[in-house]
Steps between C-alpha positions, in 0.01 A plus 500: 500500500487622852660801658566651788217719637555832698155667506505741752283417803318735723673604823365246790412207259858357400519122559664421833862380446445219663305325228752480240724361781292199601330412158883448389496220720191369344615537181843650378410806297140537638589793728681652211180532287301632812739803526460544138870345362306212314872454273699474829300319585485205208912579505548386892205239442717357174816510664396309840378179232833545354671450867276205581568328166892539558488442817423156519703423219829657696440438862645110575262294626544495890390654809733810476357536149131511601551729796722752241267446221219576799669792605584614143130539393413610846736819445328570126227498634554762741695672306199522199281629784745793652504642155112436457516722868696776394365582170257815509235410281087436487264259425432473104106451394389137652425341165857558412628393818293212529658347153831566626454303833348218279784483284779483781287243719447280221826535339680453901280199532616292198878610527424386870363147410786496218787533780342260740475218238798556409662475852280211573695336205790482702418588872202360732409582841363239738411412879596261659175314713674208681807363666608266213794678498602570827741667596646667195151604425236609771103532476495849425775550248442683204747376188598577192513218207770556252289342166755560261796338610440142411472637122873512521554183705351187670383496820773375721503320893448751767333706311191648668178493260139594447326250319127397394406199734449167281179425621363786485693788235258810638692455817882565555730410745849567565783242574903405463572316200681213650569287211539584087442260229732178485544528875394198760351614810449340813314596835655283748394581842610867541709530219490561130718334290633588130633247279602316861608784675329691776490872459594773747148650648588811749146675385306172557267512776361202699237417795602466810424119610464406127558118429693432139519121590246399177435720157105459426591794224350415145799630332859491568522175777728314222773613303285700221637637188378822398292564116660721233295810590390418826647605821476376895379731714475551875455771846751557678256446807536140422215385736202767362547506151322365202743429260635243220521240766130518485388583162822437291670655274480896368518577129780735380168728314325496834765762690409801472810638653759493749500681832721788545394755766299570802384852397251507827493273830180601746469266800121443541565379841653784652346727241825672380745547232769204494773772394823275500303298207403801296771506255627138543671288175385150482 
């Protein structure tokens, strides 16, 4: 059982201050057992797990979530270290030490990989690399998948979706799901129609010049009815995307989720933060 240690310590040689501050950061508790305080140490190290299991578990899924939940640990953090800082204290024998720092790394690392799988379970990050999408999403946008809500429903039209390309299921793309099962689709000319009707488009994007006066699309040129458990997808940059028109329909088991938030937005271009997209609900 491990206890605190306050050997006394020759006048000159006390461990700087500063090292229980910054090995905090390393490793909550860590600059508790360099300043001697090995059971403060396990206490703050025990009760920063117990925050990051809850946390996730509390926080709804969203971008306000993820920057509190951010901020949140951030602040524990600090906090473990300012009390790692003003503790007087000294360095207990290295062999001792040593055990201690193995125990809190190790232990940190597999509550660590425990958290992330578990928000992976219902949250993914991705990039987006072309202009598919155009212009609700942007080369350069960072999103957020939500991969738990179709648990509790079906995917529905409109919805915005990362999903593992047909051809290839290491890839995925993203896309608007433009027609559910039992549907008919059409591509005629510009327009997509459901079950006869055309839809309403305001995020679609088109080429300047571009001629609709033929469909040479694989998919979709003739009334097509949709699968049980398949699902027509498409860009909204209508002229530069690869979509169902071209390699037909998506199975329902390959979305991995749908899109709910631009968490970053940097303009390789101009080099720069897109800041009116950080933050943005799809």
């Amino acid at each position: 059982m491990f206890a605190d240690i306050q050997t006394s310590v020759p006048a000159g040689r006390r461990p700087s201050r500063a090292l229980p501050f910054l090995l905090s950061f390393v490793t909550p508790g860590a600059g508790h057992a360099f300043a001697g305080h090995i059971r403060r140490g396990f206490a703050w190290a025990i009760g920063l797990v117990a925050v990051s299991l809850v946390v996730p578990f509390v926080m709804r899924v969203g971008f306000v979530g993820l920057v509190l939940g951010a901020l949140l640990g951030m602040a524990a953090v600090l906090a473990c270290a300012i009390d790692a800082l003003r503790l007087p204290g000294s360095r207990p024998p290295w062999r001792i030490l040593i055990t201690v720092w193995a125990i809190l790394f190790v232990g940190g690392w597999i509550v660590s990989d425990a958290v992330k799988t578990h928000v992976r379970r219902f949250a993914q990050a991705f990039t987006i690399p072309s202009r598919s999408m155009e212009p609700t999403l942007l080369v350069g946008d960072y999103v957020m998948a939500d991969k738990a809500i179709y648990r509790g429903r079906s995917p529905r039209r409109g919805d915005i979706v990362v999903y593992r390309y047909p051809e290839d299921e290491r890839r995925t793309f993203v896309g608007r799901i433009m027609a559910v099962p039992a549907e008919t689709i059409q591509v005629r000319g510009g327009d997509v129609l459901i079950n006869g009707r055309p839809l309403e488009e305001p995020y679609v994007k088109r080429s300047l010049g571009a001629s609709y006066d033929s469909c040479t699309y694989a998919y979709g040129c003739q009334p097509t009815e949709i699968p049980a458990g398949r699902y027509f997808v498409m860009g909204d940059h209508r002229d530069n995307a690869r979509d169902s028109r071209y390699f037909g329909f998506v199975a329902a088991k390959a979305i991995i989720g749908r899109v709910y938030t631009i968490y970053w937005s940097w303009d390789s271009d101009t080099h720069w933060l897109r800041r009116e997209r950080v933050g943005k609900s799809l």
